[in-house]
C-alpha positions in Angstrom: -13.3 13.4 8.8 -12.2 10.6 11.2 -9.9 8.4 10.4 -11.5 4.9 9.4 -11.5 2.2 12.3 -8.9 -0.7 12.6 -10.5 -3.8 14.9 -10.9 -7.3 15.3 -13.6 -8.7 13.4 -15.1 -12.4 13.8 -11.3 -13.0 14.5 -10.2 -11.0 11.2 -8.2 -7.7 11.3 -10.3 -4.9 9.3 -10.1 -1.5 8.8 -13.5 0.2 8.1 -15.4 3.9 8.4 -16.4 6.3 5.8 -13.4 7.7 5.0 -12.8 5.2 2.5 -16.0 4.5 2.1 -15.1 0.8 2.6 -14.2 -2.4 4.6 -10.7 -3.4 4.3 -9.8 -7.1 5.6 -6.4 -6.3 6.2 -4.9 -10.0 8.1 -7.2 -12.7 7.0 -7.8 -15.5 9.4 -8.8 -19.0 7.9 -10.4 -20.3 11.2 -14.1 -18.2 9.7 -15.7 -21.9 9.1 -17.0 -20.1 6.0 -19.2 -17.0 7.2 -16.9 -14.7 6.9 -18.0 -13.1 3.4 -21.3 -13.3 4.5 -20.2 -11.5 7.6 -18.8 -8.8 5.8 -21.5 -8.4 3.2 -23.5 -7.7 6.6 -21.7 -5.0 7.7 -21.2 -3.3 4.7 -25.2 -3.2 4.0 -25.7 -2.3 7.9 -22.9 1.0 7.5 -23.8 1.8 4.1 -20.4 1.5 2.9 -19.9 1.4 -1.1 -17.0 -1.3 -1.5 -15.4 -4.1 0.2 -11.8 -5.0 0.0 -10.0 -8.3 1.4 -6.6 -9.9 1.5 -7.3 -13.5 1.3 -5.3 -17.1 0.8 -6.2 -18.5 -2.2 -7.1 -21.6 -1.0 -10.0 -19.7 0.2 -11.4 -17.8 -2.6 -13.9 -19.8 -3.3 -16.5 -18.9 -0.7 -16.1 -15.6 -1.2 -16.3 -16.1 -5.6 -19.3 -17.8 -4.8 -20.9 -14.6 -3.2 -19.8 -12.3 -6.0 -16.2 -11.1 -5.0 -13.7 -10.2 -8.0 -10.6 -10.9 -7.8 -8.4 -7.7 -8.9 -4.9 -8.7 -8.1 -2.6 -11.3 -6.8 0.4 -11.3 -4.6 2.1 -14.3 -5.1 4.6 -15.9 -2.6 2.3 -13.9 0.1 2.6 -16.5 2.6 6.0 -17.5 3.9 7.5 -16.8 0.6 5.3 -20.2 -0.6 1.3 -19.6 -1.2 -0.5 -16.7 -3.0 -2.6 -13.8 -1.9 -5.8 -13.3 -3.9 -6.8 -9.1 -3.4 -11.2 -9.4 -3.8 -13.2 -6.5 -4.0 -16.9 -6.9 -3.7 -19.3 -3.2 -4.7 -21.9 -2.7 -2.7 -22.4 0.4 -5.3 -22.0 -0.5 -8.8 -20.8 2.9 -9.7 -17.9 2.4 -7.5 -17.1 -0.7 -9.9 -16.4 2.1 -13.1 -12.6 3.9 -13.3 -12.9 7.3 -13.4 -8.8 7.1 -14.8 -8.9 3.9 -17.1 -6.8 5.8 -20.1 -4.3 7.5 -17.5 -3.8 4.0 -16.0 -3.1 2.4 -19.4 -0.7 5.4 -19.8 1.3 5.1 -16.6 1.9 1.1 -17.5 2.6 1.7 -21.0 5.5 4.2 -19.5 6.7 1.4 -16.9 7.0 -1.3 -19.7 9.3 1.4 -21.6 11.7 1.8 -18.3 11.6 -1.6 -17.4 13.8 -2.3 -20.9 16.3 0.5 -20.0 19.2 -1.0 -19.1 20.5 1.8 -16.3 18.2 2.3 -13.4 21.1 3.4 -11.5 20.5 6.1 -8.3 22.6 7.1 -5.7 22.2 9.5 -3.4 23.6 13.1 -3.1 26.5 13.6 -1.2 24.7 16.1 0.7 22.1 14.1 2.2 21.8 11.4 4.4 19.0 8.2 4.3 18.9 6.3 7.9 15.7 4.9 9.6 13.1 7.4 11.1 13.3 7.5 15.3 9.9 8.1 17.3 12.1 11.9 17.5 11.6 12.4 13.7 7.5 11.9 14.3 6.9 15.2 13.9 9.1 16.4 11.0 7.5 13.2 9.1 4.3 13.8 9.7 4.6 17.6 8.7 6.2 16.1 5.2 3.2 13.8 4.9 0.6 16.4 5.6 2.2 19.1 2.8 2.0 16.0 -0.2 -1.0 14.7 0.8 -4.4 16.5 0.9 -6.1 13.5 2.0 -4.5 9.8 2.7 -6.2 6.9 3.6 -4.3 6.1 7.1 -3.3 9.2 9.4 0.3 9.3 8.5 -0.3 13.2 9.1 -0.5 12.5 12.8 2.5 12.1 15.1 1.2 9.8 17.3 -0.1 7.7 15.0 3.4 7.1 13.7 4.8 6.7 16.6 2.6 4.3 18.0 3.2 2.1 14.2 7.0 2.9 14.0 6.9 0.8 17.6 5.1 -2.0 16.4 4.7 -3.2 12.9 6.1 -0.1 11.1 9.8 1.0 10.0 10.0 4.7 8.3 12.7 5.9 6.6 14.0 9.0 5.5 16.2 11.2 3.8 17.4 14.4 5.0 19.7 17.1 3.7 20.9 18.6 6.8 18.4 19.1 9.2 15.3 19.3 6.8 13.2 15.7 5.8 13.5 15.8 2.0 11.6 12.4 1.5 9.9 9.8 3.2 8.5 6.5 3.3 7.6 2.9 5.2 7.6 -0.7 5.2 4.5 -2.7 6.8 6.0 -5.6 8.1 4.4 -9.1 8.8 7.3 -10.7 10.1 5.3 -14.1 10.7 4.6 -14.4 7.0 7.7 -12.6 5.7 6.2 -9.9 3.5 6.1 -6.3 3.9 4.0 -3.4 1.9 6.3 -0.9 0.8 4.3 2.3 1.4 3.9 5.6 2.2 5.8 7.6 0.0 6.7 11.3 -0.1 9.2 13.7 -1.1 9.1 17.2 -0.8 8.4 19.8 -3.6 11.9 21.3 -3.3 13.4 18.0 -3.6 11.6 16.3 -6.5 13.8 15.1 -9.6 16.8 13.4 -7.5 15.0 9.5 -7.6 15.0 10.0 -3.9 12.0 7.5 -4.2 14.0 5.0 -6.0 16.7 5.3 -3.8 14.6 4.9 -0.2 12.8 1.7 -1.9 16.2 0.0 -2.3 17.6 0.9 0.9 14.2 -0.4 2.4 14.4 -3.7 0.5 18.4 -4.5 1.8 17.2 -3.7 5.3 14.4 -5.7 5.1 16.0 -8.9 3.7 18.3 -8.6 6.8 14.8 -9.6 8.4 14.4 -12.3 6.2 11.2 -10.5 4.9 10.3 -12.4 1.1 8.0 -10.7 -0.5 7.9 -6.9 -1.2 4.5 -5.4 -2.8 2.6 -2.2 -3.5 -0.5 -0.7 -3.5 0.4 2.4 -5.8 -1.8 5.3 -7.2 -2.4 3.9 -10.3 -2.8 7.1 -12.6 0.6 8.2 -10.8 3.4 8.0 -13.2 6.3 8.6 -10.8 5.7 6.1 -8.3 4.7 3.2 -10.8 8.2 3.6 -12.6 9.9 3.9 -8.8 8.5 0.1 -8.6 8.9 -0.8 -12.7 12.6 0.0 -12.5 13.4 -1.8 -9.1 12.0 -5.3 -10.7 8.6 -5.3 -9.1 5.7 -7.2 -11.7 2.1 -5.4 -11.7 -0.2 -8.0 -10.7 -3.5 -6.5 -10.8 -5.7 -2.6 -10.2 -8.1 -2.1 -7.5 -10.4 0.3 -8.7 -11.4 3.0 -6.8 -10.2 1.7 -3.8 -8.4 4.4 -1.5 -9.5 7.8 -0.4 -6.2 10.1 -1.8 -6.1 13.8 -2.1 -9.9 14.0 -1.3 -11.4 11.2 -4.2 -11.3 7.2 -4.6 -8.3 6.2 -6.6 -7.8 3.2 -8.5 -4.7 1.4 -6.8 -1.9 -0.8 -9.3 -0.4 -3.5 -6.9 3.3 -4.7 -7.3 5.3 -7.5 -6.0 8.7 -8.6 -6.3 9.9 -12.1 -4.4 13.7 -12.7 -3.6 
């Protein structure tokens, strides 16, 4: 299926198509003089998708609580490190609305409480690989990695132009290699203007499960990114995925909030747990 569609929409970045089944307002604009729910309501009826999803200033809510937008999550300290992000869905579909995980989700937080209270979330890295930022050269080897974890994703990450074309504007991969193989993999989505970043995209490779090479890329990503004077570090994670919940849970990051059934993965809508962590 092809991938969804990223544009520019009454002056509002979006992502929509069928892949996902869904409209995603990915950079919201406050300059909308108030349509802008109503605008997006419109489209969603006139493509038939089943959900909406929007990142929005809080100070904005309103208009889009008064059309019957739920708010699932928050991100505080979104904007500049000050203001919050408010994370609204709106179902088109009411059976979209219903968790088809709620007891696996429940399980997976339960199990990040319990690490958060250990005391040693130490990691370092074997001696045998090495983690450094992925070049345009590395495209190909990362998207190979992608395409073996993933069945389905909701952004093609299994294309090598696609991360090429990010890497050289708003995207920095990393990776961690043991010689000349990619052993694990993952991104930060950096808004430099509002210094926060979505740390994303990760994958490590059968062979090389069990090493908290996850762990151990998100804290390498965090002290590069401060470097950029970045803020705010959050999530969107699988919610009924134990492993990458505790990656978050054990680095400090607070669960704010589940989208539910928000993000084609591995062929069916997952609910998504978001995490944040300010410094």
């Amino acid at each position: 299926m092809t991938p969804d569609t990223i544009e520019t929409f009454h002056g509002q970045t979006i992502q929509h198509g069928k892949y996902n089944n869904r409209i995603y307002l990915m950079k919201f604009n406050s300059n909308n003089n108030g349509k802008l729910p109503f605008k997006l309501i419109e489209l969603a009826e006139k493509k038939q998708y089943s959900k909406i999803f929007a990142k929005v200033h809080h100070e904005y809510i309103e208009e889009f609580l008064n059309l019957g937008f739920l708010c699932e999550a928050i991100i505080p300290c979104f904007y500049n490190g000050r203001q919050t992000a408010c994370l609204l869905s709106y179902y088109m579909d009411s059976a979209r609305r219903k968790s088809a995980t709620p007891k696996e989700n429940e399980k997976v937080i339960e199990a990040c409480r319990k690490k958060q209270q250990a005391a040693n979330h130490a990691a370092e890295l074997p001696p045998s690989m090495t983690l450094r930022r992925g070049t345009p050269e590395d495209a190909s080897a990362m998207a190979i990695l992608y395409r073996h974890v993933f069945k389905s994703y909701p952004f093609p990450i299994d294309d090598p132009e696609y991360i090429r074309r990010t890497m050289k504007t708003y995207v920095d991969y990393f990776g961690i290699w043991q010689a000349d193989k990619l052993a694990a993999l993952s991104s930060a989505e950096i808004d430099a203007g509002l210094g926060n970043a979505e740390m994303t995209d990760f994958a490590t490779s059968p062979e090389s499960r069990g090493k908290s090479l996850a762990l151990i890329l998100l804290k390498h990503m965090e002290e590069a990114l401060r470097k950029k004077n970045i803020k705010t570090f959050y999530t969107i994670a699988r919610a009924a995925s134990f492993g990458i919940n505790i990656t978050f849970a054990k680095q400090g990051y607070t669960f704010s909030g589940r989208l539910i059934q928000n993000t084609q993965i591995d062929g069916r809508f997952e609910d998504m747990n978001v995490w944040y962590k300010t410094i």
